[in-house]
C-alpha positions in Angstrom: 92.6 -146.3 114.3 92.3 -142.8 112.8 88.8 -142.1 113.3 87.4 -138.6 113.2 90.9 -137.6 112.7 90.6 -135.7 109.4 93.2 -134.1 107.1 96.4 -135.8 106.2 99.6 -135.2 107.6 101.9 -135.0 104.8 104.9 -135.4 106.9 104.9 -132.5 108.7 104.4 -131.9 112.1 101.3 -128.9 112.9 102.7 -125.7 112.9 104.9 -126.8 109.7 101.8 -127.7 108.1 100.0 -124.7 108.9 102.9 -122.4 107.5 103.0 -124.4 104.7 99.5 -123.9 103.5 99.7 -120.4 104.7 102.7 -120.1 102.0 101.1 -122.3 99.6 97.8 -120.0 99.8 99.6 -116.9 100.0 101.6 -118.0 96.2 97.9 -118.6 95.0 96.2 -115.6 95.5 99.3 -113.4 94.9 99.8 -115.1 91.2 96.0 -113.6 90.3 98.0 -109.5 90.1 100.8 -110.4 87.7 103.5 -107.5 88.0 105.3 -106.3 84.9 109.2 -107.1 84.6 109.2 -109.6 87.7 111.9 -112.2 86.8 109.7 -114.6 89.1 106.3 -113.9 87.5 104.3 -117.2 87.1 103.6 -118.0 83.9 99.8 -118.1 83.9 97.9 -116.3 86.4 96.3 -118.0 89.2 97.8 -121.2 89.3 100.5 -123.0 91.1 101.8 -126.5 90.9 102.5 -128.9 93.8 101.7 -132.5 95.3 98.4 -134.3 94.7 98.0 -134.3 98.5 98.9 -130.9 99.3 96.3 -129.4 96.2 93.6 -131.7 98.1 94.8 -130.5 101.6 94.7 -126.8 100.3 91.6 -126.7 98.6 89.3 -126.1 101.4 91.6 -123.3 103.1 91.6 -121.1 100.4 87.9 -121.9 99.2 87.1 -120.7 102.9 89.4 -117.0 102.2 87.6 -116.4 99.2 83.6 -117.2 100.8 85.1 -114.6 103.6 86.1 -111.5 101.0 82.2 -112.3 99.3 80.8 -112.1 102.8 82.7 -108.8 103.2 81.7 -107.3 99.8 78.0 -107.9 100.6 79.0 -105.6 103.6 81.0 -103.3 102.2 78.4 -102.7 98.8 75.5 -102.2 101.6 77.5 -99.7 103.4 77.7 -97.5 100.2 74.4 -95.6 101.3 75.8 -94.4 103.7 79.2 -93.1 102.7 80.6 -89.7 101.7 82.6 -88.2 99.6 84.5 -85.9 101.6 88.1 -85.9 101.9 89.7 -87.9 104.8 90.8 -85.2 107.7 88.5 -82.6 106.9 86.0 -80.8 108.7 83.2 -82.1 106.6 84.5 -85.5 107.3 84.5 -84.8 110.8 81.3 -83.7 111.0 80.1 -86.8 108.5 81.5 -89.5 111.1 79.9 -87.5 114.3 76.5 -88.0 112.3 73.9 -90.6 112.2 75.1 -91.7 109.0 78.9 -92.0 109.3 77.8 -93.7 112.6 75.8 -96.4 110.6 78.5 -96.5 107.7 80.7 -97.9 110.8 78.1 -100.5 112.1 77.2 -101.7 108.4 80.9 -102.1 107.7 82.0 -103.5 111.0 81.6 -107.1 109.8 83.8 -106.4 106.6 86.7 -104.7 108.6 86.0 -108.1 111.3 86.3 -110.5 108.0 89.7 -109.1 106.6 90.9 -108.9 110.0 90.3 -112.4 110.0 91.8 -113.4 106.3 94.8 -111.1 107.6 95.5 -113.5 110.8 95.5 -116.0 108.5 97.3 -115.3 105.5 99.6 -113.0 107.5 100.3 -111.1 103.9 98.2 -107.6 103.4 98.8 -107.8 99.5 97.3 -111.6 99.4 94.4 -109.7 101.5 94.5 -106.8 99.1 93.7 -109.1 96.4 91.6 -111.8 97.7 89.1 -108.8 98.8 89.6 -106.5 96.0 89.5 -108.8 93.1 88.9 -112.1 93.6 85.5 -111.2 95.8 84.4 -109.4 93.1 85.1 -112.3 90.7 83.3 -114.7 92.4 80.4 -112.7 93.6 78.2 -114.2 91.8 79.3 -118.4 92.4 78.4 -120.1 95.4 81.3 -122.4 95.8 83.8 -124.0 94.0 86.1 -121.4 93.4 89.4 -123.7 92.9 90.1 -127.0 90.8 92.7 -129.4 91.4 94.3 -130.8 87.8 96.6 -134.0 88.2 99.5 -133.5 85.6 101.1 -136.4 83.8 104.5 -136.1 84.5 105.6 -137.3 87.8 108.1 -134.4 90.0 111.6 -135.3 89.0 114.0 -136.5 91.8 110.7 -138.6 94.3 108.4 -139.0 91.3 105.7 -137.5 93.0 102.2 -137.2 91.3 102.1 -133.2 90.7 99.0 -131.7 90.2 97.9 -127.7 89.2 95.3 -125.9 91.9 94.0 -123.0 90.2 91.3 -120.5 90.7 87.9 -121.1 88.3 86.8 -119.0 85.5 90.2 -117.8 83.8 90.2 -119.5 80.1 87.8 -122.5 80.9 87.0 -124.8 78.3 83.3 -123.9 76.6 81.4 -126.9 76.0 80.7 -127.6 72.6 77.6 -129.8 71.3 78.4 -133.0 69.8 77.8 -132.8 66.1 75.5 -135.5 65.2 75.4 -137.7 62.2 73.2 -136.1 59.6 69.6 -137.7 59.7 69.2 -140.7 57.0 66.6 -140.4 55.1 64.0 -144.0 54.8 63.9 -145.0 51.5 60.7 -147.2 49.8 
């Protein structure tokens, strides 16, 4: 019996599984920058495809990334009050981080350093972090949850026919629901 044994195994034995969603989540976040003139740009941005199970399997990693770079930003946009503008290296630097304030600006921003730290040991990719921080915490400041969807595709993965499906980040080019035009109103005649 499999009880309270959650998560499927896919084949894979644990630390092939873990670098496998570490790659897989890596690809996602990294497809939200396009670059200009890369030959292995994706086609749309913030998408990959793969395996029904795998999509499932990665859902929840990534969803827990992105809650981590909101938590961060909330950290990082209450430490503004406290930051300068002086130049990194100079005297009035120095003397800003020997103060009360630059002191404070370092405990306010202690759990934002502690939360990329910990997206770094498990991405293992500073540009993935880069992004996931940068853009896609500022993207999803304002949704609590649900940042990915998992589409099934029709076709079937040439060669095993495995049931493909698309993961993909929320918000870019959703549908708009539309109302449901009614039939015009019929008028009672006597």
């Amino acid at each position: 019996m499999r009880h309270r044994c959650a998560g499927r195994k896919l084949g894979r034995n644990a630390s092939h599984r873990k670098a496998m969603f570490r790659n897989m989540a890596v690809s996602l976040i990294r497809t939200v920058r396009l670059v200009d003139g890369d030959e292995q740009a994706p086609k749309v941005r913030g998408r990959i495809v793969t395996t029904v199970p795998k999509a499932k399997e990665l859902r929840p990693i990534v969803e827990k990334l992105v809650t981590m770079a909101r938590k961060a930003a909330r950290h990082t946009a209450s430490a503004a009050e406290f930051s300068t503008t002086a130049e990194r290296g100079s005297d009035e630097w120095k003397n800003w981080r020997a103060s009360e304030a630059g002191r404070n600006w370092v405990r306010v921003t202690a759990p934002a350093l502690a939360l990329r730290r910990r997206a770094f040991s498990e991405l293992r990719d500073s540009l993935a972090v880069d992004i996931l921080f940068d853009e896609l915490a500022a993207r999803f400041e304002t949704r609590d949850g649900g940042y990915t969807r998992v589409v099934r595709l029709a076709g079937v993965r040439l060669g095993d026919a495995g049931e493909r499906a698309i993961i993909e980040f929320v918000g870019e080019r959703d549908r708009e629901k539309t109302r449901r035009r009614s039939a015009p109103a019929v008028e009672a005649t006597t």
